[in-house]
C-alpha positions as CSV (number, residue, x, y, z in Angstrom):
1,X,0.0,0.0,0.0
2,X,1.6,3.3,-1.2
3,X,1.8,6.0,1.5
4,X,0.5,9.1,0.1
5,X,1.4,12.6,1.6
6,X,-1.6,15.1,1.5
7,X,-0.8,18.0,3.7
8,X,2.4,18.6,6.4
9,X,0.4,16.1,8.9
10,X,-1.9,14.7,7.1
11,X,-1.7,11.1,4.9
12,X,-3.3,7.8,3.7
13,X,-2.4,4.4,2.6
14,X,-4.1,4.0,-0.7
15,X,-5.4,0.6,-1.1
16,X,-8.5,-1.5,-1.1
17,X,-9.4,0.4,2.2
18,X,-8.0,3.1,2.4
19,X,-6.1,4.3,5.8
20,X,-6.0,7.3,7.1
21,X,-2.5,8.5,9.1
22,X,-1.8,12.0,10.9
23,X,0.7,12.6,12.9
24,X,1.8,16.3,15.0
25,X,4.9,16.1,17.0
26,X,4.0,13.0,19.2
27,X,1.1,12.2,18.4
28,X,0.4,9.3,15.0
29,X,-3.1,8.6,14.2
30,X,-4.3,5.6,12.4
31,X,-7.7,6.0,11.1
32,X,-9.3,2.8,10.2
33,X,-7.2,-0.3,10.3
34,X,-8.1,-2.2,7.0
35,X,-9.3,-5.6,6.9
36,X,-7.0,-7.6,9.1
37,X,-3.5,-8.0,10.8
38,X,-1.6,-8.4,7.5
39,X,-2.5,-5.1,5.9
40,X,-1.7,-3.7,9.6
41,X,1.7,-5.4,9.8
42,X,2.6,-3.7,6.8
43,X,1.5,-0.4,7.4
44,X,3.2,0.0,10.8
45,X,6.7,-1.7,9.4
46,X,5.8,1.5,6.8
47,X,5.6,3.8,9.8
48,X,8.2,1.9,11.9
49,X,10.8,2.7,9.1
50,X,10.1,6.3,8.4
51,X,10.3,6.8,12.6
52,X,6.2,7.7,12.8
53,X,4.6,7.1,15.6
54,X,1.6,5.3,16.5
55,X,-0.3,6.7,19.9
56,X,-4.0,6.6,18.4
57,X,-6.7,4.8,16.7
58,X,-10.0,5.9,15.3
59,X,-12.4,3.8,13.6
60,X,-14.9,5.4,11.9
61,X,-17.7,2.9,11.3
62,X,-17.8,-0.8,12.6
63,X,-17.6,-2.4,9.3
64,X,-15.5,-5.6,9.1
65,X,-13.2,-4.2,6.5
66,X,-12.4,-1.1,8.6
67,X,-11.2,-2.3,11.6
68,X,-10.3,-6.0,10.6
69,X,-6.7,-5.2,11.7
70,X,-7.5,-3.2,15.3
71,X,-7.0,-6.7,17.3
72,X,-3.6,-6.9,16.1
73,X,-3.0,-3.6,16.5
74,X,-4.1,-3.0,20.1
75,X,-1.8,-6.2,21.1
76,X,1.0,-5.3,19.9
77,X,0.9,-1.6,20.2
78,X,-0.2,0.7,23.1
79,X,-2.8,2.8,21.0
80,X,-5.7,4.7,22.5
81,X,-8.7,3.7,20.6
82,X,-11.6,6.1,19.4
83,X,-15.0,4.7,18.0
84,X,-18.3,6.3,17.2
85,X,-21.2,6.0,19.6
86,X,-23.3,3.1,18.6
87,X,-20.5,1.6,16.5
88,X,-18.6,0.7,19.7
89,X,-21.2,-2.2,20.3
90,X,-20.2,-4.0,16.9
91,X,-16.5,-2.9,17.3
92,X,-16.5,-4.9,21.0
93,X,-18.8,-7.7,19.2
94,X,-18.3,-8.2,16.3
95,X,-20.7,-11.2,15.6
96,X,-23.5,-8.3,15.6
97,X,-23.0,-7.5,12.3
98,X,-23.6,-10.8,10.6
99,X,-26.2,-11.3,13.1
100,X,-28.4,-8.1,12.1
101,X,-27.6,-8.8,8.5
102,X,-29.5,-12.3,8.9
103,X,-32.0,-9.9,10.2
104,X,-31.7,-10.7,13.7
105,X,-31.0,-14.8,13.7
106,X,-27.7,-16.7,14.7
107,X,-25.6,-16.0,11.5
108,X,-24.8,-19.5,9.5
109,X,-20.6,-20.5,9.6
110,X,-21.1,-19.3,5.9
111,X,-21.4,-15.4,7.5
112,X,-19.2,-15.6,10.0
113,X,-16.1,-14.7,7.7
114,X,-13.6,-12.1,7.8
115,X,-15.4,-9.9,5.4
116,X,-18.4,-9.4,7.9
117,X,-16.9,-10.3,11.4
118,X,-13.7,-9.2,12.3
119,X,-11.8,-10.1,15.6
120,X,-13.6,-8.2,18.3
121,X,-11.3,-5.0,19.5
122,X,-11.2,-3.0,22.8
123,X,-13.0,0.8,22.8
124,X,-11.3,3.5,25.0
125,X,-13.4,6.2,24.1
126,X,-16.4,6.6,22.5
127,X,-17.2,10.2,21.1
128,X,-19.7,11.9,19.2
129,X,-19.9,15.0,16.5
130,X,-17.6,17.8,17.3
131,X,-14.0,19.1,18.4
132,X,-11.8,16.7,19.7
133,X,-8.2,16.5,21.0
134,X,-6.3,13.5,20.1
135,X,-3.0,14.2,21.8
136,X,-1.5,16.9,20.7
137,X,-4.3,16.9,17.4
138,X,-6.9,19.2,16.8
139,X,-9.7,17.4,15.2
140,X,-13.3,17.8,14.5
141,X,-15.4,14.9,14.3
142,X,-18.2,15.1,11.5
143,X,-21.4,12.8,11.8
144,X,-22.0,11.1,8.8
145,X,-24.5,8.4,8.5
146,X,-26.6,6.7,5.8
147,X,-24.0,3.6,5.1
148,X,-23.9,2.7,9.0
149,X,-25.8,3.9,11.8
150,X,-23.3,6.3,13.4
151,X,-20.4,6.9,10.9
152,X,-17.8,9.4,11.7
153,X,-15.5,11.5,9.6
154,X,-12.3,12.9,10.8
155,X,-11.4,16.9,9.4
156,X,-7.9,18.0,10.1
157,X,-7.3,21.0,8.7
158,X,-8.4,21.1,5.3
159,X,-8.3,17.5,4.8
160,X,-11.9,15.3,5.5
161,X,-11.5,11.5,6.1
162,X,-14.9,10.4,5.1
163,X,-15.0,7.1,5.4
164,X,-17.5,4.8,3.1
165,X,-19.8,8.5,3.2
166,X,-19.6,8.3,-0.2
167,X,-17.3,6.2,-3.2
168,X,-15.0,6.6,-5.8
169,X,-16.7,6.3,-9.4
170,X,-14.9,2.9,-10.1
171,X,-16.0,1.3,-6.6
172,X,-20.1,3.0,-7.6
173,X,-19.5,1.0,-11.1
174,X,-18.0,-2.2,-9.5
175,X,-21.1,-2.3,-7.0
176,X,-23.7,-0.6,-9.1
177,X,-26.1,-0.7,-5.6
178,X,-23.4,0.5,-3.0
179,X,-24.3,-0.8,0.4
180,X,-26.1,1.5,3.1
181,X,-28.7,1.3,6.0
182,X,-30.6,4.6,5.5
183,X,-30.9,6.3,2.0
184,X,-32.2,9.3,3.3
185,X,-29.6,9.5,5.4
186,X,-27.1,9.0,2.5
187,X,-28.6,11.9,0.6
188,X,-28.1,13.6,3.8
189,X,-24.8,12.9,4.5
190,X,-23.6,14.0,0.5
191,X,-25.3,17.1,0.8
192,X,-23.6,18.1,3.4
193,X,-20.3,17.0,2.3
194,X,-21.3,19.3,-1.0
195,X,-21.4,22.3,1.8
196,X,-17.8,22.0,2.7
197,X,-16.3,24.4,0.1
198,X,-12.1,24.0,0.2
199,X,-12.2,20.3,1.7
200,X,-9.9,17.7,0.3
201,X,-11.1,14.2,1.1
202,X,-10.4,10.8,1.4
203,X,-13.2,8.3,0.7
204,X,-13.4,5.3,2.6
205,X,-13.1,3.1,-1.0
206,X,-11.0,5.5,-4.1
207,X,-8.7,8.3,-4.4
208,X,-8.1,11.6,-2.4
209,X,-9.4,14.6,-4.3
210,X,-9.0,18.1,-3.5
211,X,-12.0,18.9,-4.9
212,X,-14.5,16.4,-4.8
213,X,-17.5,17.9,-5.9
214,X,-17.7,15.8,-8.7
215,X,-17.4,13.0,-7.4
216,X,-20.0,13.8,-4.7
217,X,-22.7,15.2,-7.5
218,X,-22.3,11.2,-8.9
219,X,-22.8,9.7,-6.2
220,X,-26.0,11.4,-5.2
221,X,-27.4,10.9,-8.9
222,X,-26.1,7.1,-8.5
223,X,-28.5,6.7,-5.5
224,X,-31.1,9.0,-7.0
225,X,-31.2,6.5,-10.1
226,X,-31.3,3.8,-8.1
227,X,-34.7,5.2,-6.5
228,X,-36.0,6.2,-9.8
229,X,-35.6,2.2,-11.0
230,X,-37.5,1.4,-7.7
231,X,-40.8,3.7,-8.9
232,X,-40.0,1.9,-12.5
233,X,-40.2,-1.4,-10.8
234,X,-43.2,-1.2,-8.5
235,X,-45.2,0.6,-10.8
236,X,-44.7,-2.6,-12.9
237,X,-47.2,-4.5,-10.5
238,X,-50.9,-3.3,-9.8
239,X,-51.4,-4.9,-6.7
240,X,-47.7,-4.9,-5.4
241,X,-45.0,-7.6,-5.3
242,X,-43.4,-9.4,-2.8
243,X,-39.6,-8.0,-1.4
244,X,-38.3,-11.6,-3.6
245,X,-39.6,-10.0,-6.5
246,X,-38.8,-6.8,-5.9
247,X,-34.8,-7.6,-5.0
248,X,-35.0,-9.9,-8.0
249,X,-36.3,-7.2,-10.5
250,X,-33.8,-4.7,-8.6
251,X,-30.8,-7.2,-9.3
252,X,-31.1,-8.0,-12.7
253,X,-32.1,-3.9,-13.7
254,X,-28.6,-3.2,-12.3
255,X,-27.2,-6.5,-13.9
256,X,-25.9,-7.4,-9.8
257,X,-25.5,-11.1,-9.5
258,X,-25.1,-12.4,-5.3
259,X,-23.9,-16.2,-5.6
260,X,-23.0,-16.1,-1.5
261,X,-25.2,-15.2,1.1
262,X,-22.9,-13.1,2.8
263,X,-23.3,-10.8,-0.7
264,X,-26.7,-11.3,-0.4
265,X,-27.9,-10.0,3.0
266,X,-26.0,-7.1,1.8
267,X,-27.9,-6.2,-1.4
268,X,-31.1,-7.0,0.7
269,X,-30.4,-4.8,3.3
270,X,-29.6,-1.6,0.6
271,X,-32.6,-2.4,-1.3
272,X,-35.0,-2.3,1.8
273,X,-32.9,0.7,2.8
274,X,-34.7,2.4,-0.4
275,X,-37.9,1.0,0.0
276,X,-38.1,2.6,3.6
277,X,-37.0,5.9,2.5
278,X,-40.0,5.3,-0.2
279,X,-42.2,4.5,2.5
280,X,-41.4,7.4,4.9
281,X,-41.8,9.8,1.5
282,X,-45.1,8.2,1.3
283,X,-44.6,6.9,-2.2
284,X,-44.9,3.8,-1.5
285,X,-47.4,1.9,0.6
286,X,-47.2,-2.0,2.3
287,X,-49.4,-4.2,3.4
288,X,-48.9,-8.0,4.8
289,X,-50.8,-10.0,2.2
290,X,-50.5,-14.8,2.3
291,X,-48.2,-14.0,4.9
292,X,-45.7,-12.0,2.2
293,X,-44.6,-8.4,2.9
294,X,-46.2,-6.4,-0.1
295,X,-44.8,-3.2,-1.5
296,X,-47.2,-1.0,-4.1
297,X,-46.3,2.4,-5.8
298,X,-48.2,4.7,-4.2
299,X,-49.3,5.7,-7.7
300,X,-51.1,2.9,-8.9
């Protein structure tokens, strides 16, 4: 992973997860941790050699990929460790996520793989939105939500690590339905990114920009064209289809294919995402129907 330099303290290791690092005098700040212990060995021989240190950890969401390498951090390393409120359940329990991704039941072995449970990690401090001092760091902690319940962004200076807030074109092409939790909260959380006028950032997936409004504007018409093909689809139906139908229409509309059922609980959990942000824009309506959970286009 290539260490990339983007302001006098401020850096990232550019990767499949990217890494935030930012170090001020004695203070080194990892932010995020990647996906387990062997991207974490090499980022802190990376460190080790260029005499950085490591005295903090924050994790901005508890996603497995994020903070996949914070147990092996934390035992070989005396690091105090940040985490969002909310977040810090999964982060100390990891087996939560696979668990509400099975919506609610005791995840198969089949879940229960490094890509949705990571090795649980110790919480030192859980913080909210707003300043913080990390060491000798000024920080401020932004609140952005939508792809997990309680994400946080780190700003230092004029440089925002924004974590999976948003995602680089390729990674919106590759996924073509990125995952989330709360599509109006998505929206939310773009828009205000959009307001930061002179704010470099790092996404959690793709490359630094210094101006990232592009970037931003795509992925808010990426999810807004993902709710227009949900309209398209429902309005197929006159008297609604079941959420199998639905997903299924979804899938092959966006040409998504889920052959594991890890991939699958997280398509299903997006797609509903939308259909509830259709719901609480009273678009669409429901109704329990042969024991099947029915959506309708509010249209029709």
């Amino acid at each position: 992973m290539d260490m990339i330099q983007l302001s006098h303290s401020c850096y990232y290791f550019k990767g499949p997860v990217n890494i935030g690092y930012v170090n001020q005098n004695d203070t080194g700040m990892l932010i995020d941790t990647g996906i387990d212990q062997q991207v974490m060995k090499k980022i802190i021989k990376t460190l080790e050699k260029k005499s950085f240190p490591v005295t903090h950890l924050f994790i901005t969401h508890a996603h497995a990929d994020h903070y996949g390498g914070a147990n092996y951090l934390q035992r070989n390393h005396d690091v105090h460790t940040i985490a969002p409120q909310i977040e810090e359940a999964i982060l100390q329990n990891p087996i939560l996520e696979p668990l509400y991704l099975l919506q609610g039941n005791r995840p198969l072995d089949e879940m229960r793989n490094k890509f949705l449970e990571a090795l649980p990690m110790r919480v030192d401090q859980v913080v909210q939105e707003g300043l913080l001092k990390v060491g000798s760091l000024e920080t401020e902690v932004v609140l952005l939500p939508g792809h997990s319940i309680y994400q946080l962004g780190i700003r230092i200076g004029d440089v925002l690590y924004a974590a999976d807030a948003y995602f680089g074109i390729e990674q919106l092409q590759k996924h073509k339905i990125p995952f989330l939790i709360d599509a109006d909260a998505t929206l939310a959380t773009i828009e205000k990114l959009l307001s930061m006028n002179g704010v470099g950032m790092v996404p959690g997936h793709g490359e630094f920009e210094e101006e990232p409004m592009e970037t931003l504007i795509s992925n808010y018409d990426h999810h807004v064209s993902i709710i227009a093909t949900m309209y398209e689809v429902l309005g197929k139906y006159k008297n609604g289809c079941n959420f199998e139908q639905f997903m299924k229409d979804m899938c092959t509309r966006w040409e998504i294919k889920t052959p594991t059922l890890s991939l699958w609980t997280l398509y299903r959990t997006a797609l509903f995402a939308y259909l509830i942000k259709g719901i609480e824009d009273h678009k669409i309506h429901y109704e329990i129907r042969d024991f099947n959970l029915h959506f309708m286009f509010a249209s029709v």
